[in-house]
C-alpha positions in Angstrom: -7.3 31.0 38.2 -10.1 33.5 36.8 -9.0 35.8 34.7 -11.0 38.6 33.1 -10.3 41.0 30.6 -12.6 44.1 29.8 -11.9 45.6 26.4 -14.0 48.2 24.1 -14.4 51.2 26.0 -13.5 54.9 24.4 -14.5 58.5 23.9 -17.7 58.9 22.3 -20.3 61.6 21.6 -23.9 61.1 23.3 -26.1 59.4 21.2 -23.6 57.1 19.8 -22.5 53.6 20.9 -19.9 51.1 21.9 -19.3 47.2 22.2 -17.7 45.9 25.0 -16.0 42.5 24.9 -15.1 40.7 28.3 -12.8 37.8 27.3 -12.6 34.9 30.4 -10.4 32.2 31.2 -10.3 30.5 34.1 -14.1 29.6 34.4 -16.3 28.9 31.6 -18.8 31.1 30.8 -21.4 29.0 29.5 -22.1 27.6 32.7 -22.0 30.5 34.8 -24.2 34.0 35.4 -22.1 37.0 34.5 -22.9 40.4 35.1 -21.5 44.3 33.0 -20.9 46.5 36.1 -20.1 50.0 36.3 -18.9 52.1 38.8 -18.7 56.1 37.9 -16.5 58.3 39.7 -17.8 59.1 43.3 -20.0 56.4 43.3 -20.4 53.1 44.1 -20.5 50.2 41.6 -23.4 48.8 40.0 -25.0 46.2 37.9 -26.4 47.3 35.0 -26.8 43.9 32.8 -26.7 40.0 33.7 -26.8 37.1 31.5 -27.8 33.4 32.5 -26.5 30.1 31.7 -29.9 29.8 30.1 -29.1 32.8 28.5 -31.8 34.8 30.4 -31.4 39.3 30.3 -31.9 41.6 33.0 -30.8 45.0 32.8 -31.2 47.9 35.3 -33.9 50.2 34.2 -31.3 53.2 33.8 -30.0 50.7 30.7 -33.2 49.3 29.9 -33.8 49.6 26.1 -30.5 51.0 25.2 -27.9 48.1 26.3 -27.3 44.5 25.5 -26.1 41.9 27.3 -24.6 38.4 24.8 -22.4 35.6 25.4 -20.5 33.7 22.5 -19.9 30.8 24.4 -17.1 29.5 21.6 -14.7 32.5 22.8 -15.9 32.3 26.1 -16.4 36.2 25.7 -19.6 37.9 27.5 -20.6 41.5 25.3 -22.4 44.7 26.0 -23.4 46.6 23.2 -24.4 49.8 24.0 -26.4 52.5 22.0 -28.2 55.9 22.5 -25.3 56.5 25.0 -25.8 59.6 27.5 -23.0 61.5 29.6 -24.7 59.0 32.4 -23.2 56.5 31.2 -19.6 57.9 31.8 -18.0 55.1 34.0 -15.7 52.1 34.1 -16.9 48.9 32.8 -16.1 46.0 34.7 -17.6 42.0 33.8 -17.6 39.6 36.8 -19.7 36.6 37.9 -23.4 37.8 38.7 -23.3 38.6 42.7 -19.3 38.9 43.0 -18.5 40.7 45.9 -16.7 43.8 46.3 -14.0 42.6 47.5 -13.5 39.6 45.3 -11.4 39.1 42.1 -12.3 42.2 39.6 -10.5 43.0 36.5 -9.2 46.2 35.3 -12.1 47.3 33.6 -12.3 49.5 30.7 -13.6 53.2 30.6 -16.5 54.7 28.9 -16.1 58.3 28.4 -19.6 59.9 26.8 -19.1 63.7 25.7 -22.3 65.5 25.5 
């Protein structure tokens, strides 16, 4: 059974920047595409970084240049380090296998709070 857990979110003031861990088990990373979602209150969610098997990036262009998207495949743990943070970016942060539905298996997610 997949299990993942979301950790790292906070309060912080624009400009600064957070790490968020997703820690998997379940389903090996390594060998799978995993996505950082987000979904921000009143909206819908939304993909803003994916990672390969290969270990290929994409990011959406709200993100691009500010976020990164790693994967340490020895704690089967996918990260999303994330800097010049903006109120924007104010949402829960949720990890899942790149194209997951909606109504598939989603973790709790963790929640980014960015004061301006």
């Amino acid at each position: 059974q997949v299990q993942l857990v979301e950790s790292g979110g906070g309060l912080v003031q624009a400009g600064g920047s957070l790490r968020l861990s997703c820690a998997a088990s379940g389903i090996i990373l390594r060998m799978n595409s995993m996505g950082w979602y987000r979904q921000a209150p009143g909206k819908q969610r939304e993909l803003v970084a994916s990672i390969t098997a290969d270990r290929t990036t994409n990011y959406a262009d709200s993100v691009k240049g500010r976020f990164t998207i790693s994967r340490e495949n020895a704690k089967n743990t996918v990260y999303l380090q994330m800097d010049r943070l903006s109120p924007e970016d104010t949402a829960v942060y949720y990890c899942n296998l790149l194209g997951v539905r909606e109504s598939g298996y989603w973790g709790q997610g963790t929640q980014v709070t960015v004061s301006s």
